[in-house]
DOMI-349136 format. One record per residue: residue number from 0; residue in one letter; x negated, y negated, z of N, C-alpha, C, O in turn. Coordinates in pm, whole numbers. Example, Ala and Ser with C-alpha at 12.3 -4.5 7.8 and 13.67 -1.06 7.14 Angstrom:
+-----+------+--------+--------+--------+--------+--------+--------+--------+--------+--------+--------+--------+--------+
!  nr ! rest !    n.u !    n.v !    n.w !   ca.u !   ca.v !   ca.w !    c.u !    c.v !    c.w !    o.u !    o.v !    o.w !
+-----+------+--------+--------+--------+--------+--------+--------+--------+--------+--------+--------+--------+--------+
!   0 !    A !  -1319 !    569 !    780 !  -1230 !    450 !    780 !  -1320 !    330 !    780 !  -1424 !    332 !    846 !
!   1 !    S !  -1285 !    225 !    708 !  -1367 !    106 !    714 !  -1290 !     -3 !    787 !  -1341 !   -114 !    804 !
+-----+------+--------+--------+--------+--------+--------+--------+--------+--------+--------+--------+--------+--------+
This chain:
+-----+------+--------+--------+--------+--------+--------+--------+--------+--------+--------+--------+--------+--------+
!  nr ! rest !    n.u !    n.v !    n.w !   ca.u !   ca.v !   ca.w !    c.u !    c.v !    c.w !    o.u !    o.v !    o.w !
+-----+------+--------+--------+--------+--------+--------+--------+--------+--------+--------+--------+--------+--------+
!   0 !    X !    -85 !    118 !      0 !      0 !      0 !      0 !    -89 !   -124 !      0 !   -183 !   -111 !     78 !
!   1 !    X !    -88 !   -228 !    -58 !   -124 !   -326 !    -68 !   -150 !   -395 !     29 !    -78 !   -354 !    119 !
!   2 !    X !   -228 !   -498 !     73 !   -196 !   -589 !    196 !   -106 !   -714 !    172 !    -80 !   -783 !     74 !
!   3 !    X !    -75 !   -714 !    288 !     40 !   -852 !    300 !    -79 !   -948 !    358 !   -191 !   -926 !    406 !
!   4 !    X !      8 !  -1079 !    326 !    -88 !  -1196 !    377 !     37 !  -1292 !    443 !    145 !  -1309 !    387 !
!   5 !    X !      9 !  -1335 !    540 !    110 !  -1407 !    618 !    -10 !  -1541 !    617 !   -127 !  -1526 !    653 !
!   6 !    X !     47 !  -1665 !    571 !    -93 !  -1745 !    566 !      5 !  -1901 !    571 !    122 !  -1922 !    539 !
!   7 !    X !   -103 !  -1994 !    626 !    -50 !  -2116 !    657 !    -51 !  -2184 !    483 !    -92 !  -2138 !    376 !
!   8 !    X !      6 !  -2296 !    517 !    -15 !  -2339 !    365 !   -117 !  -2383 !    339 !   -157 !  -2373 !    223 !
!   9 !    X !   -224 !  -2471 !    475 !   -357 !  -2532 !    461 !   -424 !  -2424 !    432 !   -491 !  -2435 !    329 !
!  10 !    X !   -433 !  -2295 !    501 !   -513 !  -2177 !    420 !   -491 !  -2143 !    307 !   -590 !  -2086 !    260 !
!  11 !    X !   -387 !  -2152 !    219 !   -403 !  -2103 !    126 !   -461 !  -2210 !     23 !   -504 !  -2154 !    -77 !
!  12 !    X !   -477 !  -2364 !     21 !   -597 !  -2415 !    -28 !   -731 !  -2352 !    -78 !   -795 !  -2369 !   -182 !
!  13 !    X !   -756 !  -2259 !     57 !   -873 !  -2221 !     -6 !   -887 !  -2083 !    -73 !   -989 !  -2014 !    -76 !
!  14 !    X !   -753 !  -2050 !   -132 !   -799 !  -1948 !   -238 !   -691 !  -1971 !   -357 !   -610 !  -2048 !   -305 !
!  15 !    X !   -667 !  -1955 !   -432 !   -581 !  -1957 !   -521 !   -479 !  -1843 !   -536 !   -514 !  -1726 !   -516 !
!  16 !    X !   -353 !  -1875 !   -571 !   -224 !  -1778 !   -539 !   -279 !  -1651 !   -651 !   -253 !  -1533 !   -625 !
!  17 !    X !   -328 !  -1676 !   -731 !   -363 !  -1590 !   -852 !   -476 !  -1485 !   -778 !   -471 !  -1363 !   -794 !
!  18 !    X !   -548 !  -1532 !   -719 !   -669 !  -1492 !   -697 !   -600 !  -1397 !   -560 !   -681 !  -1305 !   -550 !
!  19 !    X !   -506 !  -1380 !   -467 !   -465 !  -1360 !   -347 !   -349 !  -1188 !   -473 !   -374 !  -1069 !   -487 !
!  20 !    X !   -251 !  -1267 !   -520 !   -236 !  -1200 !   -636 !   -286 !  -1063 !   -676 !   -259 !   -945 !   -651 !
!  21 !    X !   -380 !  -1143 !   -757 !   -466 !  -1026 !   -807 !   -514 !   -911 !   -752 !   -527 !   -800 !   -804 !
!  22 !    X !   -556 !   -974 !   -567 !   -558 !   -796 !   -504 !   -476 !   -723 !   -475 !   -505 !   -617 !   -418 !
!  23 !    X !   -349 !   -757 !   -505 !   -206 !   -667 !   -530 !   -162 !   -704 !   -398 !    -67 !   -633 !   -366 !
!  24 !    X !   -189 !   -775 !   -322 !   -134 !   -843 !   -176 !     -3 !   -953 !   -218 !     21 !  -1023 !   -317 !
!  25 !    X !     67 !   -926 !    -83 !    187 !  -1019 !   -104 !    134 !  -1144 !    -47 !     14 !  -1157 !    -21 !
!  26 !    X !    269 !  -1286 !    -16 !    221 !  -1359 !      6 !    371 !  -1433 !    145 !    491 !  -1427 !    119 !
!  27 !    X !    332 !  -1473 !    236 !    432 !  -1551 !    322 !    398 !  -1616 !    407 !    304 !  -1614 !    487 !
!  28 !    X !    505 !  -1694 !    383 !    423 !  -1795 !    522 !    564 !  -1770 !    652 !    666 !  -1708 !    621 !
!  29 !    X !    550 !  -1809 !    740 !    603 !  -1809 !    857 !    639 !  -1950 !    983 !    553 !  -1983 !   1064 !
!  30 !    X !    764 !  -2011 !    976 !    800 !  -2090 !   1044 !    869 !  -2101 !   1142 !    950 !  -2010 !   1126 !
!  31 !    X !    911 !  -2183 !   1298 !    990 !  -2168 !   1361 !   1080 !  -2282 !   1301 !   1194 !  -2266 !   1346 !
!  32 !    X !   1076 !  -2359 !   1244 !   1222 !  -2415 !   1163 !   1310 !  -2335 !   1101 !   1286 !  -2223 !   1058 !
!  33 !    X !   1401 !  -2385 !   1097 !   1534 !  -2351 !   1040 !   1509 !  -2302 !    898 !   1420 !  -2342 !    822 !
!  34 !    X !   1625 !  -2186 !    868 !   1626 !  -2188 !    733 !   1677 !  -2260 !    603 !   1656 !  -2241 !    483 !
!  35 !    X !   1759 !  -2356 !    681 !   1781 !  -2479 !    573 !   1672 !  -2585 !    543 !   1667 !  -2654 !    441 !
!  36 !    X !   1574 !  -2586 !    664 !   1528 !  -2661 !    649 !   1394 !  -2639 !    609 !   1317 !  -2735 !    599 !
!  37 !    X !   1355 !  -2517 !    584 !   1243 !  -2423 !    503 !   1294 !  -2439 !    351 !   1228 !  -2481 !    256 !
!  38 !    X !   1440 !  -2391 !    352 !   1438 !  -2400 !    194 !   1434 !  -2539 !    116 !   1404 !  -2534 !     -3 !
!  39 !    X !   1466 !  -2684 !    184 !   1421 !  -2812 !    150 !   1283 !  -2758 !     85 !   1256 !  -2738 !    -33 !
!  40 !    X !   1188 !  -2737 !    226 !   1039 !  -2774 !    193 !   1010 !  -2675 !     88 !    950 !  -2726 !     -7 !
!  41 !    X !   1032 !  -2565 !     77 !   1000 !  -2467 !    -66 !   1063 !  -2547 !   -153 !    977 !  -2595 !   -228 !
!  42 !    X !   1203 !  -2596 !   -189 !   1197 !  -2671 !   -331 !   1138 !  -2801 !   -332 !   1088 !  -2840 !   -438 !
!  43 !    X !   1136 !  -2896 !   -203 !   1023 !  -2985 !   -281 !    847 !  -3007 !   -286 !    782 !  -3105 !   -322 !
!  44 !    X !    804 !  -2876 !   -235 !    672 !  -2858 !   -260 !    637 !  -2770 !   -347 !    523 !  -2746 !   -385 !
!  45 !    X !    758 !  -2709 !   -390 !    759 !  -2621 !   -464 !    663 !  -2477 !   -488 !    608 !  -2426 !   -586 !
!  46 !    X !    677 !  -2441 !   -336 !    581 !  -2267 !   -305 !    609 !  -2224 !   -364 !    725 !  -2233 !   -402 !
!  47 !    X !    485 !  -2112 !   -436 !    521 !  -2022 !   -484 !    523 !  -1872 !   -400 !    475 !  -1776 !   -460 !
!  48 !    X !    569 !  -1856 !   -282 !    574 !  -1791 !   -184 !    727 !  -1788 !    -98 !    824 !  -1863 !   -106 !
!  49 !    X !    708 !  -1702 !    -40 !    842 !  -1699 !     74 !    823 !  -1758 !    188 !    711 !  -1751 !    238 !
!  50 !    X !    901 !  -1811 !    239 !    872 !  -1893 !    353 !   1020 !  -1829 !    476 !   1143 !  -1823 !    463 !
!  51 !    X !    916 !  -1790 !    596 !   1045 !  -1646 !    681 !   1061 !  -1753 !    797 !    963 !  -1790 !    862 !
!  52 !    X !   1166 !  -1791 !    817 !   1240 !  -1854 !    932 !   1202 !  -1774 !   1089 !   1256 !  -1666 !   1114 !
!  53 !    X !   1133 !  -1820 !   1160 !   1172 !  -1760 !   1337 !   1171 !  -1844 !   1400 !   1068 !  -1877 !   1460 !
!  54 !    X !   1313 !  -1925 !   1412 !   1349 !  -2004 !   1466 !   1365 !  -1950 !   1664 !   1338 !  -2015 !   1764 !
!  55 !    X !   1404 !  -1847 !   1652 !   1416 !  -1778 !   1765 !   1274 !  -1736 !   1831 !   1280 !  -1692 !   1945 !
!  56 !    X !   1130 !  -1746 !   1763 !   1044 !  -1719 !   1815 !    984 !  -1594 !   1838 !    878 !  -1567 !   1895 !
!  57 !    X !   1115 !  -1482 !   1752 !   1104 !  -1317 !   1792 !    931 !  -1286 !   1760 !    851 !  -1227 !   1832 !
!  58 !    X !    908 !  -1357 !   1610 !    753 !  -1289 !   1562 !    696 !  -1352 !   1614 !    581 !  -1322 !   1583 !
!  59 !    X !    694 !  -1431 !   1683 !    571 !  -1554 !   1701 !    534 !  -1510 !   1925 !    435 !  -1530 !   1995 !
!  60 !    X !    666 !  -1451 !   1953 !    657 !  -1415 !   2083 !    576 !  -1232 !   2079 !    487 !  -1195 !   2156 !
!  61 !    X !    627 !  -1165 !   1993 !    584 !  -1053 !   2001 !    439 !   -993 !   1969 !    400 !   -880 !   1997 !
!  62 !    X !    368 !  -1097 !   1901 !    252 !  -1131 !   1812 !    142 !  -1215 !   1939 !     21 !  -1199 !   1955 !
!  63 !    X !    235 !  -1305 !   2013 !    157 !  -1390 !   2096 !     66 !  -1456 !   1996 !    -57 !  -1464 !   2003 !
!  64 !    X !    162 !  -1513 !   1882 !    100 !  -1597 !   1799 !     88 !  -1749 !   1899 !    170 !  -1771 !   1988 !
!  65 !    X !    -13 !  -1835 !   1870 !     -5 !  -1962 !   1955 !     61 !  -2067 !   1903 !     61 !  -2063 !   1780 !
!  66 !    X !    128 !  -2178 !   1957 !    245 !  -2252 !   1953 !    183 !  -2382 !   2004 !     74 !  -2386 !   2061 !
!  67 !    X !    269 !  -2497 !   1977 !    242 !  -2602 !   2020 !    403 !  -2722 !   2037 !    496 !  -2713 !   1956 !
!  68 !    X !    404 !  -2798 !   2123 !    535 !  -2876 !   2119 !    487 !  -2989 !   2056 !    373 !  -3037 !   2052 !
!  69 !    X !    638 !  -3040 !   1984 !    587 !  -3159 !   1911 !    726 !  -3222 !   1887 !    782 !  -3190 !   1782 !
!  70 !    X !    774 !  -3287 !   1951 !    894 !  -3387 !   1906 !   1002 !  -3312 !   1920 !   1090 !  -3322 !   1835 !
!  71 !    X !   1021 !  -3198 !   2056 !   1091 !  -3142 !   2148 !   1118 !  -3027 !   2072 !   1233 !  -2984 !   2075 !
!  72 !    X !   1022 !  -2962 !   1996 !   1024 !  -2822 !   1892 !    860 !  -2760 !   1969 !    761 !  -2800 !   2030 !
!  73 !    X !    927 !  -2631 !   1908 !    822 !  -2545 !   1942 !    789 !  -2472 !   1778 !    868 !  -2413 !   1704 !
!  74 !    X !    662 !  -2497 !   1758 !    605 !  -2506 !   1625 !    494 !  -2390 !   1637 !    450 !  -2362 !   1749 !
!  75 !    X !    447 !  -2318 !   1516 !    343 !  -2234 !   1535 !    261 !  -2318 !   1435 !    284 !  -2392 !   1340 !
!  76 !    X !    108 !  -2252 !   1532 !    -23 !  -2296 !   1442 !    -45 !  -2249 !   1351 !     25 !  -2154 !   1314 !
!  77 !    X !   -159 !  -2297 !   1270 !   -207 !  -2259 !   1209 !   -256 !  -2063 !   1193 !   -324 !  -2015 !   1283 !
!  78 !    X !   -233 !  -2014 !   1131 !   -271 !  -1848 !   1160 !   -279 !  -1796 !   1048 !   -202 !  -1833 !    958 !
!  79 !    X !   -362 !  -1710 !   1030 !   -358 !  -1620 !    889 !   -343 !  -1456 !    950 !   -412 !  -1421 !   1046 !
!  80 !    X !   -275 !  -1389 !    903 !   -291 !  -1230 !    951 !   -289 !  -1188 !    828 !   -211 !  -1230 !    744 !
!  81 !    X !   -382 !  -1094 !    806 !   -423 !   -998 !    685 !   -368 !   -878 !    727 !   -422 !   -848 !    834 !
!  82 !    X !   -260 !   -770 !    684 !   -182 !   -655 !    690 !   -165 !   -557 !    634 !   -121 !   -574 !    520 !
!  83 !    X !   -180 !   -451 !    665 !   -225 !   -391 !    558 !   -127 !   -209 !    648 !   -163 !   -145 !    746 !
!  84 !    X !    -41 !   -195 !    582 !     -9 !     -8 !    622 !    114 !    -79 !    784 !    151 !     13 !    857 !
!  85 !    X !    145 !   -169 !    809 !    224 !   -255 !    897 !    128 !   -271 !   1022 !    160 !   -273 !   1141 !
!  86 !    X !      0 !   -281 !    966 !   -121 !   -281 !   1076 !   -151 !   -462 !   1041 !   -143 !   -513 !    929 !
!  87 !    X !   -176 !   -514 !   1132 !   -289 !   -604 !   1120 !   -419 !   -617 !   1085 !   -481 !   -578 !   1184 !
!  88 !    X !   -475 !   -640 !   1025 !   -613 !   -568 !    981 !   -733 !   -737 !   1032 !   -845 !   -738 !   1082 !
!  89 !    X !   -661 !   -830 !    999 !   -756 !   -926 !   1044 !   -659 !  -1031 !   1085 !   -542 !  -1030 !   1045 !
!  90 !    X !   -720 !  -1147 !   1189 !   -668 !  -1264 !   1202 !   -748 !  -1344 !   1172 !   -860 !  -1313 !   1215 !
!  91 !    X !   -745 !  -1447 !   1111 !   -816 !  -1588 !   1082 !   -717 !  -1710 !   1193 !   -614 !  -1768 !   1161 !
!  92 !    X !   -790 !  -1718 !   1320 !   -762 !  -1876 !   1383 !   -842 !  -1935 !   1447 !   -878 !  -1852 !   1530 !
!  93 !    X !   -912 !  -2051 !   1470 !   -811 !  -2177 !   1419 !   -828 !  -2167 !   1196 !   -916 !  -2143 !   1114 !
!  94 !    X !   -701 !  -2197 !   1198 !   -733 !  -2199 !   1093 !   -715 !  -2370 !   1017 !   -613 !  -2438 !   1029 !
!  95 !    X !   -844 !  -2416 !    938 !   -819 !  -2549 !    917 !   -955 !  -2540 !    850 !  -1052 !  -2470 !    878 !
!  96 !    X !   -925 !  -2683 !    701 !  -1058 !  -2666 !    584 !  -1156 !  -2748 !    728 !  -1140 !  -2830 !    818 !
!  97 !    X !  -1277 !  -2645 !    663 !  -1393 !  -2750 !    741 !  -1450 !  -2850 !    644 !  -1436 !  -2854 !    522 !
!  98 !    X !  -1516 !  -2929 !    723 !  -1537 !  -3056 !    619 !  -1748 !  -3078 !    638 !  -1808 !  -3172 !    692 !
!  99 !    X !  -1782 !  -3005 !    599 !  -1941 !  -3010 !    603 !  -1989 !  -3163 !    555 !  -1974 !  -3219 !    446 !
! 100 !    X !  -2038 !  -3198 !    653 !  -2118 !  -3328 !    637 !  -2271 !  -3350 !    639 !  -2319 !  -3310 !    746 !
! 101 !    X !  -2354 !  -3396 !    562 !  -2501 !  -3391 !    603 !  -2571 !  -3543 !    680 !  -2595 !  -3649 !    623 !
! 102 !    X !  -2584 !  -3521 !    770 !  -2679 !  -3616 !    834 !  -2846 !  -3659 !    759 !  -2922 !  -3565 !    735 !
! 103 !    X !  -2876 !  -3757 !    738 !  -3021 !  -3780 !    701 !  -3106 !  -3804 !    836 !  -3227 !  -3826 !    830 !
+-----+------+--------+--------+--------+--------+--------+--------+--------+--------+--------+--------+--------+--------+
């Protein structure tokens, strides 16, 4: 079976949907917003991905994925889980582009 990719949208910047694709892996992202208000942001950013509602917190509590409050919501971070056979196979967190700078 293929691996699944559960991935933030800032992670997926750094690979291309084609390229994620190509290893026969699926693709989703994961929110505690609403599902009306997921399907806004898929048509006007226009993902090419699924975007899974847990508004209730079921995956994000059972996972002990990490969370943060923000304007009286409870929001998940940034996270990548690589899946593979309904196993987890890797986590990527914090997840966020680094920005390499050189000092003289």
């Amino acid at each position: 079976m293929a691996p699944a990719l559960i991935l933030s949208m800032q992670h997926c910047l750094l690979w291309s949907y084609a390229q994620i694709w190509q290893l026969g892996a699926s693709v989703y992202g994961l929110s505690t917003q609403s599902t009306e208000y997921q399907r806004e942001v898929v048509s006007r950013l226009h993902l090419p991905y699924t975007l899974l509602s847990d508004p209730a917190l079921c995956f994000i509590h059972a996972f002990s994925l990490p969370t943060f409050e923000a304007s009286g919501q409870t929001l998940a971070k940034r996270v990548t889980l690589v899946c593979r056979d309904r196993k987890i196979e890797k986590v990527f967190y914090p997840v966020f582009p680094r920005i390499k700078t050189q000092t003289k």
